[in-house]
C-alpha positions as CSV (number, residue, x, y, z in Angstrom):
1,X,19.7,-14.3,-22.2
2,X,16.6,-13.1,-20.3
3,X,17.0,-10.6,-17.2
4,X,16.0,-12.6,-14.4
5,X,13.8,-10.8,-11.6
6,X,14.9,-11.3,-7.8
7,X,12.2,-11.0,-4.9
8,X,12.5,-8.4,-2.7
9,X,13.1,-10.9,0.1
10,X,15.9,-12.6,-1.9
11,X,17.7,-9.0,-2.8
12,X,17.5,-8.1,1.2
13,X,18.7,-11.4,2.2
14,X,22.0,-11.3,-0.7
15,X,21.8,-7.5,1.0
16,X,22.3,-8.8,4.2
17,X,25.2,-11.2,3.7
18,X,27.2,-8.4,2.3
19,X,27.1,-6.3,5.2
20,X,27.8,-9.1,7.6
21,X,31.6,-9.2,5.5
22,X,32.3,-13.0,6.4
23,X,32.7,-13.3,2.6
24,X,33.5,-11.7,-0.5
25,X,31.5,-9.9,-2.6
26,X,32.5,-12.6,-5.4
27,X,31.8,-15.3,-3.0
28,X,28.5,-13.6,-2.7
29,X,28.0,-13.8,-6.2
30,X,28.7,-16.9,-6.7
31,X,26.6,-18.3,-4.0
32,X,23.6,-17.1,-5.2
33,X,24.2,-17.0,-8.8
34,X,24.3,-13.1,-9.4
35,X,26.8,-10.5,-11.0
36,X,29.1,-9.0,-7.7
37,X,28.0,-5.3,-9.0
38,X,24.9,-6.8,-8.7
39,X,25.1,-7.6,-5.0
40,X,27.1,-4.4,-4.3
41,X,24.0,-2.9,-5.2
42,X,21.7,-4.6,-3.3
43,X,24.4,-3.4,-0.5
44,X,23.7,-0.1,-1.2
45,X,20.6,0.0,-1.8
46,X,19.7,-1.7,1.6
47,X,22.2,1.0,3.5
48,X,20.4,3.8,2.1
49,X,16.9,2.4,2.8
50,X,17.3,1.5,6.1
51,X,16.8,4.4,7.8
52,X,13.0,4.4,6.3
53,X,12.5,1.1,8.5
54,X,13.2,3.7,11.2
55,X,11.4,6.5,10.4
56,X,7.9,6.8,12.2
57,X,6.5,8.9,8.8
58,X,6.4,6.8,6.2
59,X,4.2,3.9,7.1
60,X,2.2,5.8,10.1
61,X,1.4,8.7,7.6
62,X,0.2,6.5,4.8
63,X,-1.7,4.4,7.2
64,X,-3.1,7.7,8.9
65,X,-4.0,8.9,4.7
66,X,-5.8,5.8,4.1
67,X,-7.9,5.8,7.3
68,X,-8.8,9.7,6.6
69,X,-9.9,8.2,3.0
70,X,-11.8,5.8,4.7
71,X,-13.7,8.0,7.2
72,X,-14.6,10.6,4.6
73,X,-16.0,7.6,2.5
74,X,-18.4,6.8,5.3
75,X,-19.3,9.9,5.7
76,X,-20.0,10.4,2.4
77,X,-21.7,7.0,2.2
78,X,-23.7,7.8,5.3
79,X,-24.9,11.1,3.8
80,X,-26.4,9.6,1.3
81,X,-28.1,7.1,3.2
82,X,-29.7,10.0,4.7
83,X,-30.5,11.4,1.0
84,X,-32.0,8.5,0.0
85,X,-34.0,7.8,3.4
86,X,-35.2,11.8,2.8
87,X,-36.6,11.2,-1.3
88,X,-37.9,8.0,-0.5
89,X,-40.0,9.5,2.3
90,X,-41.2,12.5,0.0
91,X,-41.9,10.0,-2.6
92,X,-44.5,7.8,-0.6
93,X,-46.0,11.3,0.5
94,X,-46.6,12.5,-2.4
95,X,-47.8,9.1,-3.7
96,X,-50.2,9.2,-0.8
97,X,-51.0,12.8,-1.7
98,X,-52.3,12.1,-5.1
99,X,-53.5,8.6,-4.0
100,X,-55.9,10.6,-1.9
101,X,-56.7,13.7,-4.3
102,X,-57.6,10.3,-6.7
103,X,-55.1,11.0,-9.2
C-alpha cells in the first residue's frame, strides 16, 4: 500500500481537532482516515511548533537576510553599470583617438 502524503494545511487542521479534546484520538482517526499515532503526532508536532508562530526571529530575520541579499545585489549590479558606462567611454575615445591619428 503506498504512503499517502497529507498537506500541511490538512496535518494542522487534524492538529487542531486534537487539541480542542471534543473527541477521541480514534474518533480523530477515523474521521479523516489516518492511523491515531498518526494524529498524536501531528498533536505534537503542532504543540512544539507553535511557539515559532510567536517568535519575532524566524520570519523577520529571514525576511531581513533576503532583503540584505537583495541590496548587495543592486549594489553590485549598479557597480557594474558604472564599469560598463566607464570602458564603453574609454572605448569610443580611443576609437576616436586612432580615428583621428588615421589608423
Amino acid at each position: 500500500m503506498p504512503k499517502r502524503v497529507h498537506s500541511a494545511a490538512f496535518k494542522a487542521k487534524v492538529a487542531i481537532e486534537a487539541i480542542k479534546g471534543e473527541k477521541t484520538i480514534a474518533e480523530l482517526a477515523s474521521e479523516f482516515g489516518v492511523h491515531p499515532v498518526q494524529v498524536s503526532h501531528w498533536k505534537k508536532q503542532f504543540l512544539e511548533g507553535a511557539a515559532e508562530v510567536f517568535s519575532e526571529g524566524s520570519a523577520r530575520s529571514r525576511e531581513a537576510e533576503l532583503q540584505r541579499q537583495l541590496d548587495e545585489a543592486h549594489r553590485q549590479l549598479g557597480q557594474a553599470k558604472v564599469e560598463i558606462d566607464w570602458a564603453k567611454k574609454k572605448a569610443e575615445e580611443l576609437s576616436a583617438r586612432q580615428a583621428k591619428n588615421g589608423r
